[in-house]
CHARMM internal coordinates of N, CA and C (Angstrom, degrees):
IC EDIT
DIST 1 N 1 CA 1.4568
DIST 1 CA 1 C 1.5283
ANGL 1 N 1 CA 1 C 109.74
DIST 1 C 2 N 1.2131
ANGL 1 CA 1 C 2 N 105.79
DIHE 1 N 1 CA 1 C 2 N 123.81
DIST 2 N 2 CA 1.5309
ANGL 1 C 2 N 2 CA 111.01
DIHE 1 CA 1 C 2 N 2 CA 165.20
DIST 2 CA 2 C 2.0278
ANGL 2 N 2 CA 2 C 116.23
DIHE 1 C 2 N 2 CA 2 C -67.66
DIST 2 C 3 N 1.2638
ANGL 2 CA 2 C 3 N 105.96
DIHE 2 N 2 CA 2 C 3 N 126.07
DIST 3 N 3 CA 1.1669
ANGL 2 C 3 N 3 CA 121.59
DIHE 2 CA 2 C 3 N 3 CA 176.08
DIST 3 CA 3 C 1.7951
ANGL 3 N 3 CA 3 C 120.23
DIHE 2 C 3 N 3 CA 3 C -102.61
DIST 3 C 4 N 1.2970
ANGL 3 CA 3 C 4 N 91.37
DIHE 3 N 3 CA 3 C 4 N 126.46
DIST 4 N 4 CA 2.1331
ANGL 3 C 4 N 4 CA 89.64
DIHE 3 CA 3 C 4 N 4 CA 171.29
DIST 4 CA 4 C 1.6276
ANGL 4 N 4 CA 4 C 113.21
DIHE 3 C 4 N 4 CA 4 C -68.01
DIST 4 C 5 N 1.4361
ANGL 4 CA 4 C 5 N 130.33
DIHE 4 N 4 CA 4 C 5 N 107.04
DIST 5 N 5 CA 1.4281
ANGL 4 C 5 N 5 CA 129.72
DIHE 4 CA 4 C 5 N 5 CA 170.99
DIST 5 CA 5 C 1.6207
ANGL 5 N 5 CA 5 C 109.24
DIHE 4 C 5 N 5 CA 5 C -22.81
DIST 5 C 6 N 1.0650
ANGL 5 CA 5 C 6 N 115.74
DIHE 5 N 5 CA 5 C 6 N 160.76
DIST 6 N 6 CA 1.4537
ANGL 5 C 6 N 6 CA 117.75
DIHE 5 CA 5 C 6 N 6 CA -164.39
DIST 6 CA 6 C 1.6401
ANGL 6 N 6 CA 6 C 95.31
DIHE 5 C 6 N 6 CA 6 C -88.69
DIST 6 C 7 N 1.7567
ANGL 6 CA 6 C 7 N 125.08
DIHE 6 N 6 CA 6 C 7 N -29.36
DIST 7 N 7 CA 1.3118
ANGL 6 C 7 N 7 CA 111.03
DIHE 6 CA 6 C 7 N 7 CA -179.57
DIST 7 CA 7 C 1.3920
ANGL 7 N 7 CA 7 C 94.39
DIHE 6 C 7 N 7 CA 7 C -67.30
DIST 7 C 8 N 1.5222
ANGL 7 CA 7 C 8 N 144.29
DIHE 7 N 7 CA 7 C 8 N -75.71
DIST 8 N 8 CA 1.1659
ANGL 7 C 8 N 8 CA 151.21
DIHE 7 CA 7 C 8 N 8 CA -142.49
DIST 8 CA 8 C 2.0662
ANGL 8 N 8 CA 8 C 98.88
DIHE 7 C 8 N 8 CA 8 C -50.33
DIST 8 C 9 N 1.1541
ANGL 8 CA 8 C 9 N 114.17
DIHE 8 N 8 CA 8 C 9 N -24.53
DIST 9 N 9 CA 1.2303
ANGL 8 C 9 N 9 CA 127.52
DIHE 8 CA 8 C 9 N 9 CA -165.46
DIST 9 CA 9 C 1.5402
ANGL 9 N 9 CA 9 C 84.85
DIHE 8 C 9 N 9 CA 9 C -95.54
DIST 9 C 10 N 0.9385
ANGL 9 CA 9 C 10 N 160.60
DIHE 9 N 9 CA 9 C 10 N -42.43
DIST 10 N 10 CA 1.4538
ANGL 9 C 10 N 10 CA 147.18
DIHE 9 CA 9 C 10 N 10 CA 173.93
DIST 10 CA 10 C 1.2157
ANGL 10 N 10 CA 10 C 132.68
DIHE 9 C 10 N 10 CA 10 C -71.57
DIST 10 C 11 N 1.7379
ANGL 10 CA 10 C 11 N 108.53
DIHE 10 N 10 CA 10 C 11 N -25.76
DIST 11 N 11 CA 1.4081
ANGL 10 C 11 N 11 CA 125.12
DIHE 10 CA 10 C 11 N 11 CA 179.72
DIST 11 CA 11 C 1.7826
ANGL 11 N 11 CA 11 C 91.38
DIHE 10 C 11 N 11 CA 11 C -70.02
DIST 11 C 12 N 1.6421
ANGL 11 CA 11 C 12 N 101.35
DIHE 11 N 11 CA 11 C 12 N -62.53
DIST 12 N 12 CA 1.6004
ANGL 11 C 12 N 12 CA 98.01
DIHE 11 CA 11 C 12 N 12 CA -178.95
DIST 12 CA 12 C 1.8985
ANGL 12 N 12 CA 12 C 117.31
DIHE 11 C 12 N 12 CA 12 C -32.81
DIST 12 C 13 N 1.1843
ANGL 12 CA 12 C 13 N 106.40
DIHE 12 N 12 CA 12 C 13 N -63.08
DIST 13 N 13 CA 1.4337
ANGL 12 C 13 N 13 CA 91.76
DIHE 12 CA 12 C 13 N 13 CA 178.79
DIST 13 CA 13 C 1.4044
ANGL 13 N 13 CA 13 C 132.88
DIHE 12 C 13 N 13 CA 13 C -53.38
DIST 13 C 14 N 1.2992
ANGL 13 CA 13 C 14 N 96.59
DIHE 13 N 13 CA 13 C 14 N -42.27
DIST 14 N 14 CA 1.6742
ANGL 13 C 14 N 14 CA 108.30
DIHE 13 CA 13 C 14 N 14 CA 172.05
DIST 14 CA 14 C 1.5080
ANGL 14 N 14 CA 14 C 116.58
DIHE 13 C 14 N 14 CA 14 C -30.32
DIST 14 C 15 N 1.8615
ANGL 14 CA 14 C 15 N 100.41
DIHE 14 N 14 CA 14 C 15 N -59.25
DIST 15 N 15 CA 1.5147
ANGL 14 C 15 N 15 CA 108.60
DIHE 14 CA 14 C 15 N 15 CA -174.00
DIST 15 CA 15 C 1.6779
ANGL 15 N 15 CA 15 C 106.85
DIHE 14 C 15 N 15 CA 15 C -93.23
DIST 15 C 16 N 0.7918
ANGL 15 CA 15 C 16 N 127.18
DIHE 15 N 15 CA 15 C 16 N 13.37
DIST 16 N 16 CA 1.4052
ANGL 15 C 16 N 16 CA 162.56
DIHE 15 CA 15 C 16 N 16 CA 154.93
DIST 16 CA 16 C 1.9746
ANGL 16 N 16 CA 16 C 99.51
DIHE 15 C 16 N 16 CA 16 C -49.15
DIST 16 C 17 N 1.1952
ANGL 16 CA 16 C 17 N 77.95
DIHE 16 N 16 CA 16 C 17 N -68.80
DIST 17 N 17 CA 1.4522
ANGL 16 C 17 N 17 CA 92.02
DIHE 16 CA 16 C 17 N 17 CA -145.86
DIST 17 CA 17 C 2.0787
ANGL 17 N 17 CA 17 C 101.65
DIHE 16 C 17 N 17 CA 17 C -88.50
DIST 17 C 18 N 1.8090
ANGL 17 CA 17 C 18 N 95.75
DIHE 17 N 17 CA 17 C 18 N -22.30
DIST 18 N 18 CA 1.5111
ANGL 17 C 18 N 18 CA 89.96
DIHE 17 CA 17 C 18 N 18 CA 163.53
DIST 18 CA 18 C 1.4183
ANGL 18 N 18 CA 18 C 120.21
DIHE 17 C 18 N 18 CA 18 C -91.26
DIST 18 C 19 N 1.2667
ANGL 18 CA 18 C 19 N 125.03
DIHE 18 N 18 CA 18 C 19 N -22.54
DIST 19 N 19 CA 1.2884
ANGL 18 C 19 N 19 CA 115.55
DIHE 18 CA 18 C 19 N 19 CA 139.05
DIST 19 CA 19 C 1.5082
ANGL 19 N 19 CA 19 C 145.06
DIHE 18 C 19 N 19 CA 19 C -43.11
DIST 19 C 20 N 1.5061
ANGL 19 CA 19 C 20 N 136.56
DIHE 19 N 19 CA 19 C 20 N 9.89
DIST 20 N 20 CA 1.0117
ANGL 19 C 20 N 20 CA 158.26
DIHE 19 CA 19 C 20 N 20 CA 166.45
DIST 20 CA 20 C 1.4824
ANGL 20 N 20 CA 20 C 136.78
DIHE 19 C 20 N 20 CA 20 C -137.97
DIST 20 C 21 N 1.2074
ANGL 20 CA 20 C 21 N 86.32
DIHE 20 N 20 CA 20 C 21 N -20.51
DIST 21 N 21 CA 1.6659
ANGL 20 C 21 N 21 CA 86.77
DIHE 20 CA 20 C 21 N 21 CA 166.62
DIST 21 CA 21 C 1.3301
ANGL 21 N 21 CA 21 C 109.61
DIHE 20 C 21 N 21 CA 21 C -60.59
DIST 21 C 22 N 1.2942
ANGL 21 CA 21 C 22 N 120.46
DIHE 21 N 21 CA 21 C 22 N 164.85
DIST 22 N 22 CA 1.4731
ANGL 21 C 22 N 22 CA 141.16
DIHE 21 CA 21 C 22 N 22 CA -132.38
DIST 22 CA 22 C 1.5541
ANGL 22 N 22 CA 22 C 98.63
DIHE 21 C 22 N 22 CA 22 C -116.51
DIST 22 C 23 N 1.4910
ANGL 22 CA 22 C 23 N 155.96
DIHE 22 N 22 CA 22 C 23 N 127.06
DIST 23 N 23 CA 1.2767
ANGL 22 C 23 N 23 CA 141.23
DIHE 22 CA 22 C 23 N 23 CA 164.68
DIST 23 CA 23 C 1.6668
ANGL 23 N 23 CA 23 C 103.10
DIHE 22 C 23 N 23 CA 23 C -99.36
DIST 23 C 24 N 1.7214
ANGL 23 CA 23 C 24 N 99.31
DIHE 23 N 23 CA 23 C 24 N 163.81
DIST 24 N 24 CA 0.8552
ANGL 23 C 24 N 24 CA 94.57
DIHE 23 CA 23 C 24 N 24 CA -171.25
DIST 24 CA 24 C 1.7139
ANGL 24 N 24 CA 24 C 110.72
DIHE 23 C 24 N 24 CA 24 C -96.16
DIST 24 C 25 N 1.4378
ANGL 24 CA 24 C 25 N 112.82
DIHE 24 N 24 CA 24 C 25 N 152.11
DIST 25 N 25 CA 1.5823
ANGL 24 C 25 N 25 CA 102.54
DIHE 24 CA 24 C 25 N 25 CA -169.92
DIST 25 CA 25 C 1.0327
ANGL 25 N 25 CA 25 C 129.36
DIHE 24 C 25 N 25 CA 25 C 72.37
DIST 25 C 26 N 1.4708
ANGL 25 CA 25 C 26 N 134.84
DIHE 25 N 25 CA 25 C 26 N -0.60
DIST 26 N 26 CA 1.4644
ANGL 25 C 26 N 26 CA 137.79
DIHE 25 CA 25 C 26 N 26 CA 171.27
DIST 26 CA 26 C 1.9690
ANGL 26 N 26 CA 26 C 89.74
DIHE 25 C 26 N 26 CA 26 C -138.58
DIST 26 C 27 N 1.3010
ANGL 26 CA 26 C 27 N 100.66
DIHE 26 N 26 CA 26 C 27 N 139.34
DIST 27 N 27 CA 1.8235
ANGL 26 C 27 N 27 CA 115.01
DIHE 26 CA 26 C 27 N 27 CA 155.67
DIST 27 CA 27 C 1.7430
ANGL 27 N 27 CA 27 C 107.71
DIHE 26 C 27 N 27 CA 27 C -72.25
DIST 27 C 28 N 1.3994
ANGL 27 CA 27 C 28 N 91.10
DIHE 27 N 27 CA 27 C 28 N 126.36
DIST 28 N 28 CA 1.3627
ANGL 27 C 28 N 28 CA 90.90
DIHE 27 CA 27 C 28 N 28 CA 177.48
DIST 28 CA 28 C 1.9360
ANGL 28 N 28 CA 28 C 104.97
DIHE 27 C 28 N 28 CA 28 C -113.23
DIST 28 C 29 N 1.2345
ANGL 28 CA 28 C 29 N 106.23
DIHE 28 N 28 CA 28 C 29 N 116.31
DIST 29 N 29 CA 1.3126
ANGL 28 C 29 N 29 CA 119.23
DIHE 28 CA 28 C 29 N 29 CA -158.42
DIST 29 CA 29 C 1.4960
ANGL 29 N 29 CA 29 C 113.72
DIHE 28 C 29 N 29 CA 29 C -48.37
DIST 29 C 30 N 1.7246
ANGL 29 CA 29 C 30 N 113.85
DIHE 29 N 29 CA 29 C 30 N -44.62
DIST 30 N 30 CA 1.2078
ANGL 29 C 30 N 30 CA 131.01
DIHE 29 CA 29 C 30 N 30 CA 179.22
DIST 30 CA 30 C 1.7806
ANGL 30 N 30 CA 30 C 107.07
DIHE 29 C 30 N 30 CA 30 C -57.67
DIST 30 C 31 N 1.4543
ANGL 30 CA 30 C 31 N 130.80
DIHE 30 N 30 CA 30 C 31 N -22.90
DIST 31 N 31 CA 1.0386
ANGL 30 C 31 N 31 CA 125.10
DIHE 30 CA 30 C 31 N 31 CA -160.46
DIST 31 CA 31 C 1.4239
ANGL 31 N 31 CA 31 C 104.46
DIHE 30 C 31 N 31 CA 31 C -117.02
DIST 31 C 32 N 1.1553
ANGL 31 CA 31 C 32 N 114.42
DIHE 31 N 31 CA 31 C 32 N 6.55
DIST 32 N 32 CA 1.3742
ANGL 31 C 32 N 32 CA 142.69
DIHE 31 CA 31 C 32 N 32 CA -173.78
DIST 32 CA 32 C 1.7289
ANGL 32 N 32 CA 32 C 106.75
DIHE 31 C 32 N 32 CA 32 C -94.93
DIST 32 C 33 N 1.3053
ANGL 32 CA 32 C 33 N 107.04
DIHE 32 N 32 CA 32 C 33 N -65.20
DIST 33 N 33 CA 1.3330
ANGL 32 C 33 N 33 CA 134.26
DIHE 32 CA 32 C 33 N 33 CA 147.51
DIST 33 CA 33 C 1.7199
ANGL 33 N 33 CA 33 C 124.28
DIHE 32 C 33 N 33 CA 33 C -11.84
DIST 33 C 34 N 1.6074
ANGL 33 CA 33 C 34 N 72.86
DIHE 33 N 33 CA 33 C 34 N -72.12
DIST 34 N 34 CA 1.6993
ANGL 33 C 34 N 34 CA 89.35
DIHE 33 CA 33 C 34 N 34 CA -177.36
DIST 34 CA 34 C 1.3703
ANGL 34 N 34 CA 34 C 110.76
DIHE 33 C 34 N 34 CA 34 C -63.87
DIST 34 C 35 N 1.4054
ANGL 34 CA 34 C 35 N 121.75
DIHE 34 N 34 CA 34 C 35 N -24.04
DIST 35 N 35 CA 1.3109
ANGL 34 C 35 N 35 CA 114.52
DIHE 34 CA 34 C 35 N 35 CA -159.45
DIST 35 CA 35 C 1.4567
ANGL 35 N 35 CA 35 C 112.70
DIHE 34 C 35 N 35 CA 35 C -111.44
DIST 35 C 36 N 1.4131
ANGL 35 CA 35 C 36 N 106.73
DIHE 35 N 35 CA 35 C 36 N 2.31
DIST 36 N 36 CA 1.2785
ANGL 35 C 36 N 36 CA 116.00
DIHE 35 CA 35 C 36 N 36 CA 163.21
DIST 36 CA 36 C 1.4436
ANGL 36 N 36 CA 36 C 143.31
DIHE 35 C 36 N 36 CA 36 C -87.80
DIST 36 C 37 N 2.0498
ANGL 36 CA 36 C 37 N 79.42
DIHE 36 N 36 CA 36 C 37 N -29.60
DIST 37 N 37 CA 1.3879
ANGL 36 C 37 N 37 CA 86.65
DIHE 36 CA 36 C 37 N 37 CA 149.18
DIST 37 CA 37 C 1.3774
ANGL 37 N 37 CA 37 C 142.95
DIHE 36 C 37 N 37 CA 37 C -98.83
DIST 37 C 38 N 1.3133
ANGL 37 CA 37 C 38 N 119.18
DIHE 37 N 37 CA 37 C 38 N -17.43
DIST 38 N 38 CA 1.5644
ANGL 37 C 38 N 38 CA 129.72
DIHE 37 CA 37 C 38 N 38 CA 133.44
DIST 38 CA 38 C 1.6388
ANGL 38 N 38 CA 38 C 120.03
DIHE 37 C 38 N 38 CA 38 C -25.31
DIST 38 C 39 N 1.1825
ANGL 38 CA 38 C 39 N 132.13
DIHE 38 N 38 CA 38 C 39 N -36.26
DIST 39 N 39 CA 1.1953
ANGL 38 C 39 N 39 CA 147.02
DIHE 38 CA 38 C 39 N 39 CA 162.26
DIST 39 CA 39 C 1.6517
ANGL 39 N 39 CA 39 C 115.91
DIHE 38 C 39 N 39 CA 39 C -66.88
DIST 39 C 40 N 1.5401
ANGL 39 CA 39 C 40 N 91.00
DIHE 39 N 39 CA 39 C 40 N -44.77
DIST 40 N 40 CA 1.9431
ANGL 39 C 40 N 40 CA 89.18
DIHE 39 CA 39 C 40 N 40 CA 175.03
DIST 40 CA 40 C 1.3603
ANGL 40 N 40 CA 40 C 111.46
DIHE 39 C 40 N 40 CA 40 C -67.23
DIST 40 C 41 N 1.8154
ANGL 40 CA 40 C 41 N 112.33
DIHE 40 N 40 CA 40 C 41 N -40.38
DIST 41 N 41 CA 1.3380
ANGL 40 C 41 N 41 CA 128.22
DIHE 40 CA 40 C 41 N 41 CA -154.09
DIST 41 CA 41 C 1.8085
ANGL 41 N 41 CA 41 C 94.83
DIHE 40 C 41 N 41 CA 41 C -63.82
DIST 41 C 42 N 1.1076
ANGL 41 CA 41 C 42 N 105.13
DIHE 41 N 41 CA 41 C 42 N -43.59
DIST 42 N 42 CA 1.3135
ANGL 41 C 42 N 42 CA 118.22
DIHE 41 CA 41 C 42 N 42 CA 179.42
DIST 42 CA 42 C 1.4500
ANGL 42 N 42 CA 42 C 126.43
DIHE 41 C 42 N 42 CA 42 C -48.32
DIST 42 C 43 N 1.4918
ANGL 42 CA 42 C 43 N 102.63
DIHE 42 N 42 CA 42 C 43 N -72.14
DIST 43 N 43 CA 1.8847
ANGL 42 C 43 N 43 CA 118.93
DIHE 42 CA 42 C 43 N 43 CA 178.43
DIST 43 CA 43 C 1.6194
ANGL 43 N 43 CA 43 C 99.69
DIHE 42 C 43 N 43 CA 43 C -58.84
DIST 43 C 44 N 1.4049
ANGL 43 CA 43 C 44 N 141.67
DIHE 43 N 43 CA 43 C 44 N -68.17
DIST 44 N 44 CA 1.3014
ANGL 43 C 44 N 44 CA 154.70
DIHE 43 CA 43 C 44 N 44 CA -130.54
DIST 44 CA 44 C 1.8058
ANGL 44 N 44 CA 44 C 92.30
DIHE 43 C 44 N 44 CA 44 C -112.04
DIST 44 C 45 N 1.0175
ANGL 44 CA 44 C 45 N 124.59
DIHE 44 N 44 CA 44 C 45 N -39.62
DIST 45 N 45 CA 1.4537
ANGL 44 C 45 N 45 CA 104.92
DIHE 44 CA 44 C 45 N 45 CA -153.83
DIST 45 CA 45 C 1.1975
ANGL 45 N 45 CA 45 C 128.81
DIHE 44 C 45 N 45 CA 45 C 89.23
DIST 45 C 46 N 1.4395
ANGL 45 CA 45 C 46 N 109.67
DIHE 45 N 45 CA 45 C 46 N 152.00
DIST 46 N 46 CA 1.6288
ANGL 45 C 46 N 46 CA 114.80
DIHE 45 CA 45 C 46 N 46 CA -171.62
DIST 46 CA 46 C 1.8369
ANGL 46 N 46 CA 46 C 107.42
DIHE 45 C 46 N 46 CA 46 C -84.74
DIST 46 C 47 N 1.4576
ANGL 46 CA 46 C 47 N 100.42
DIHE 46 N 46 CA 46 C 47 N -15.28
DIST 47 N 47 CA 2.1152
ANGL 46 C 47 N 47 CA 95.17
DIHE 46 CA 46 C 47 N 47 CA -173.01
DIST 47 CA 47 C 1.4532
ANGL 47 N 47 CA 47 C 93.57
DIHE 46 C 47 N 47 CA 47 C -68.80
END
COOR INIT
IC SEED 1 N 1 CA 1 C
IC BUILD
């Protein structure tokens, strides 16, 4: 199995994670997204 290096796997979250954060006073669609499906992942399940 091919594996992602653990740096390349940290950068991802990094921009990961500035891509979703939330601003204030504007909807930010991506975090909107995320949290909707976090919400599905939740009620319904991933099978």
């Amino acid at each position: 199995m091919n594996f992602i290096c653990i740096a390349n796997h940290i950068e991802f979250i990094k921009r990961h994670n500035d891509v979703i954060t939330p601003s204030m006073g504007r909807i930010n669609p991506y975090h909107l997204g995320f949290e909707m499906f976090k919400f599905i992942e939740n009620k319904y399940g991933i099978d």
